[in-house]
C-alpha positions in Angstrom: 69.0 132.9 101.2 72.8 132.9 100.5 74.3 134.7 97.8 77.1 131.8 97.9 76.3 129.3 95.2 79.2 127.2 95.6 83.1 126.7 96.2 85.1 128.5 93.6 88.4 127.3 93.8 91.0 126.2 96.7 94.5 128.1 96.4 97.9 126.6 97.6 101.1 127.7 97.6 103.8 125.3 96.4 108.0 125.2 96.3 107.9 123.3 93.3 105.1 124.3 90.5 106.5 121.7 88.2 105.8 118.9 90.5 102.3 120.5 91.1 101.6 120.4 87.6 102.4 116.8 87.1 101.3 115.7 90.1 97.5 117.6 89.5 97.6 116.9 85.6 99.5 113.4 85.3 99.0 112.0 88.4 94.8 113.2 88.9 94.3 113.6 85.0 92.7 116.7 85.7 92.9 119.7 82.7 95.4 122.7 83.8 93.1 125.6 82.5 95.4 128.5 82.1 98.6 129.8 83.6 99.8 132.8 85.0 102.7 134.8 84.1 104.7 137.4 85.9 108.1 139.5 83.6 107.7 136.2 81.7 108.0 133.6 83.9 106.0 130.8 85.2 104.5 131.3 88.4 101.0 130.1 88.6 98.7 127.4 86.9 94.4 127.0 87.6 93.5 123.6 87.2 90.3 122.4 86.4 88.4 120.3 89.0 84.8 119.9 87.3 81.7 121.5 87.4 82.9 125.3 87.6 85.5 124.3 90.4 89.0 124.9 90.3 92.5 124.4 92.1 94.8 127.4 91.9 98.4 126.8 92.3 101.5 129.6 92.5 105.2 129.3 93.0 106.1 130.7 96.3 109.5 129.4 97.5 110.2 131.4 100.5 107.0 130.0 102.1 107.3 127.6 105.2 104.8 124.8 105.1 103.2 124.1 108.2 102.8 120.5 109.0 99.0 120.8 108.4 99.4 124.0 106.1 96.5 127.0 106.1 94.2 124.4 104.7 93.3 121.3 106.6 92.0 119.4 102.9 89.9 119.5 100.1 88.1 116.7 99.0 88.1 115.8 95.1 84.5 113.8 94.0 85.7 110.7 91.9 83.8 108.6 89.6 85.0 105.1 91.3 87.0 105.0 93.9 88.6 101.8 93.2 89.7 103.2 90.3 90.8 106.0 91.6 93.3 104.4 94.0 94.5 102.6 91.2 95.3 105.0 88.9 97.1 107.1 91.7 99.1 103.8 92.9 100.3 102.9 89.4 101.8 106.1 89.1 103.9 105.9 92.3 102.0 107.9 94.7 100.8 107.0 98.0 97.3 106.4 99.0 95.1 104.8 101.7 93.1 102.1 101.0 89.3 103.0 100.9 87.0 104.1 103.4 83.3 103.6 104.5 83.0 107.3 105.9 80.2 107.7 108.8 78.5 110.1 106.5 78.2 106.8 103.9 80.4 107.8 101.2 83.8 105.7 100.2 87.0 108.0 100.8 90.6 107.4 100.1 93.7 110.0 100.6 96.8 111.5 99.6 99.0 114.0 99.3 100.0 116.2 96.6 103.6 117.7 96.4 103.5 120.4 98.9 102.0 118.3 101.3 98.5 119.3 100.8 95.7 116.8 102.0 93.6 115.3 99.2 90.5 113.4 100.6 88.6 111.7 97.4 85.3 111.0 97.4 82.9 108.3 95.6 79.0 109.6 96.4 75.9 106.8 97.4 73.0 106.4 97.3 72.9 106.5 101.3 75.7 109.6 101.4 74.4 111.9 103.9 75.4 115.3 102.1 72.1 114.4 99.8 70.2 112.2 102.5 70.9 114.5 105.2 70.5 113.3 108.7 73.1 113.5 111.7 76.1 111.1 111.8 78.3 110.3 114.9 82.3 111.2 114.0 84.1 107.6 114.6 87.7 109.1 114.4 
Protein backbone atom coordinates (compact mmCIF):
# COMPACT_ATOMS: atom_id res chain seq x y z
CA UNK A 1 0.00 0.00 0.00
CA UNK A 2 1.32 3.48 -0.97
CA UNK A 3 1.75 6.18 1.44
CA UNK A 4 1.08 8.65 -1.73
CA UNK A 5 -2.59 9.64 -1.71
CA UNK A 6 -2.47 11.99 -4.47
CA UNK A 7 -0.71 14.81 -6.54
CA UNK A 8 0.01 17.80 -4.41
CA UNK A 9 0.79 20.51 -6.64
CA UNK A 10 2.83 21.04 -10.00
CA UNK A 11 5.55 23.89 -9.73
CA UNK A 12 6.75 26.11 -12.70
CA UNK A 13 8.95 28.61 -13.12
CA UNK A 14 7.85 31.71 -15.04
CA UNK A 15 9.65 35.23 -16.58
CA UNK A 16 6.56 36.96 -16.16
CA UNK A 17 4.42 36.19 -12.77
CA UNK A 18 1.99 38.86 -13.78
CA UNK A 19 1.00 37.12 -16.92
CA UNK A 20 0.88 33.89 -14.87
CA UNK A 21 -1.50 35.26 -12.66
CA UNK A 22 -3.86 36.43 -15.20
CA UNK A 23 -3.44 33.96 -17.42
CA UNK A 24 -4.23 31.03 -14.31
CA UNK A 25 -6.85 33.36 -12.59
CA UNK A 26 -8.58 35.35 -15.59
CA UNK A 27 -7.97 33.30 -18.22
CA UNK A 28 -8.78 29.52 -16.20
CA UNK A 29 -10.91 31.23 -13.40
CA UNK A 30 -9.13 29.35 -11.05
CA UNK A 31 -8.70 31.08 -7.18
CA UNK A 32 -4.88 32.28 -6.48
CA UNK A 33 -4.70 30.93 -2.82
CA UNK A 34 -1.86 32.87 -1.29
CA UNK A 35 1.36 34.51 -2.47
CA UNK A 36 4.73 34.48 -1.54
CA UNK A 37 6.89 37.27 -0.56
CA UNK A 38 10.66 37.72 -0.40
CA UNK A 39 12.33 41.58 1.29
CA UNK A 40 8.80 42.59 0.09
CA UNK A 41 8.37 41.75 -3.11
CA UNK A 42 6.25 39.55 -5.21
CA UNK A 43 7.77 36.45 -6.22
CA UNK A 44 5.48 33.53 -5.99
CA UNK A 45 1.66 32.85 -6.11
CA UNK A 46 -0.19 28.98 -5.35
CA UNK A 47 -3.21 28.67 -7.22
CA UNK A 48 -5.97 26.60 -6.47
CA UNK A 49 -6.73 23.69 -8.87
CA UNK A 50 -9.66 21.79 -6.87
CA UNK A 51 -9.83 19.08 -4.66
CA UNK A 52 -6.58 19.69 -2.42
CA UNK A 53 -4.56 20.32 -5.73
CA UNK A 54 -2.62 23.16 -6.46
CA UNK A 55 -0.39 25.02 -9.16
CA UNK A 56 2.70 26.80 -7.70
CA UNK A 57 4.10 29.61 -9.66
CA UNK A 58 7.58 31.82 -8.87
CA UNK A 59 9.40 34.52 -10.67
CA UNK A 60 12.58 33.30 -11.95
CA UNK A 61 13.88 35.49 -14.80
CA UNK A 62 17.30 34.21 -15.33
CA UNK A 63 15.79 30.69 -16.20
CA UNK A 64 16.02 29.35 -19.85
CA UNK A 65 12.99 27.59 -20.94
CA UNK A 66 13.49 24.56 -22.67
CA UNK A 67 11.31 23.98 -25.67
CA UNK A 68 9.39 21.18 -23.69
CA UNK A 69 10.50 22.66 -20.25
CA UNK A 70 11.25 20.06 -16.98
CA UNK A 71 7.55 19.21 -17.23
CA UNK A 72 6.17 17.53 -20.28
CA UNK A 73 2.15 18.69 -18.98
CA UNK A 74 -0.35 18.64 -16.49
CA UNK A 75 -3.71 18.00 -17.29
CA UNK A 76 -6.54 20.23 -15.61
CA UNK A 77 -10.18 18.10 -15.08
CA UNK A 78 -12.95 20.49 -16.50
CA UNK A 79 -16.55 20.43 -16.00
CA UNK A 80 -17.45 20.64 -19.96
CA UNK A 81 -15.11 20.73 -22.31
CA UNK A 82 -16.98 22.74 -24.74
CA UNK A 83 -17.21 25.14 -22.45
CA UNK A 84 -14.07 25.16 -21.57
CA UNK A 85 -12.57 25.87 -25.02
CA UNK A 86 -14.92 28.58 -25.13
CA UNK A 87 -14.20 30.44 -22.29
CA UNK A 88 -10.31 30.13 -23.09
CA UNK A 89 -10.99 31.28 -26.92
CA UNK A 90 -13.06 34.40 -25.93
CA UNK A 91 -10.33 35.53 -23.92
CA UNK A 92 -7.74 35.45 -26.77
CA UNK A 93 -5.84 32.37 -25.99
CA UNK A 94 -5.16 29.57 -28.16
CA UNK A 95 -6.55 26.20 -27.93
CA UNK A 96 -7.17 22.87 -29.98
CA UNK A 97 -10.34 21.88 -30.79
CA UNK A 98 -11.52 18.78 -28.73
CA UNK A 99 -10.37 15.36 -28.59
CA UNK A 100 -11.76 11.73 -28.31
CA UNK A 101 -8.51 10.49 -26.35
CA UNK A 102 -7.92 6.51 -26.70
CA UNK A 103 -8.37 6.29 -23.07
CA UNK A 104 -12.20 7.73 -23.78
CA UNK A 105 -12.06 11.06 -22.25
CA UNK A 106 -12.54 14.52 -24.38
CA UNK A 107 -9.15 16.66 -24.19
CA UNK A 108 -8.29 20.02 -25.50
CA UNK A 109 -4.81 22.07 -25.01
CA UNK A 110 -2.98 25.07 -24.39
CA UNK A 111 -0.38 26.90 -23.23
CA UNK A 112 -0.03 29.09 -20.42
CA UNK A 113 2.60 32.05 -20.54
CA UNK A 114 5.81 30.35 -20.05
CA UNK A 115 5.00 27.88 -22.43
CA UNK A 116 3.83 25.27 -20.14
CA UNK A 117 1.55 22.41 -21.67
CA UNK A 118 -1.98 22.45 -20.34
CA UNK A 119 -3.94 19.30 -21.40
CA UNK A 120 -7.82 19.67 -20.15
CA UNK A 121 -9.80 16.96 -19.45
CA UNK A 122 -13.78 16.24 -19.42
CA UNK A 123 -14.11 12.49 -17.61
CA UNK A 124 -16.91 9.60 -19.16
CA UNK A 125 -18.61 7.30 -18.35
CA UNK A 126 -16.33 4.95 -20.58
CA UNK A 127 -12.86 7.01 -19.41
CA UNK A 128 -10.42 4.28 -18.70
CA UNK A 129 -8.69 5.92 -15.58
CA UNK A 130 -12.12 4.60 -13.68
CA UNK A 131 -12.90 1.70 -16.18
CA UNK A 132 -9.51 0.46 -16.39
CA UNK A 133 -8.50 -1.72 -19.18
CA UNK A 134 -5.55 -1.34 -21.70
CA UNK A 135 -5.73 1.17 -24.57
CA UNK A 136 -3.53 1.28 -27.80
CA UNK A 137 -1.59 4.97 -28.05
CA UNK A 138 -2.94 6.33 -31.65
CA UNK A 139 -0.37 9.33 -31.70
Amino acid sequence: MSFVKQIAHACMMTHDLAASEHFYCDVLGLNKAFEFSKSGKKIGLYIEAGARTWIEIFIHAEAPFPSLGAINHFCLEVTSIDEAISQIRAKGVKITDKKYGVDDTWQAWTKGPSGERIELFEYTAKSAQFVGGDRVADW
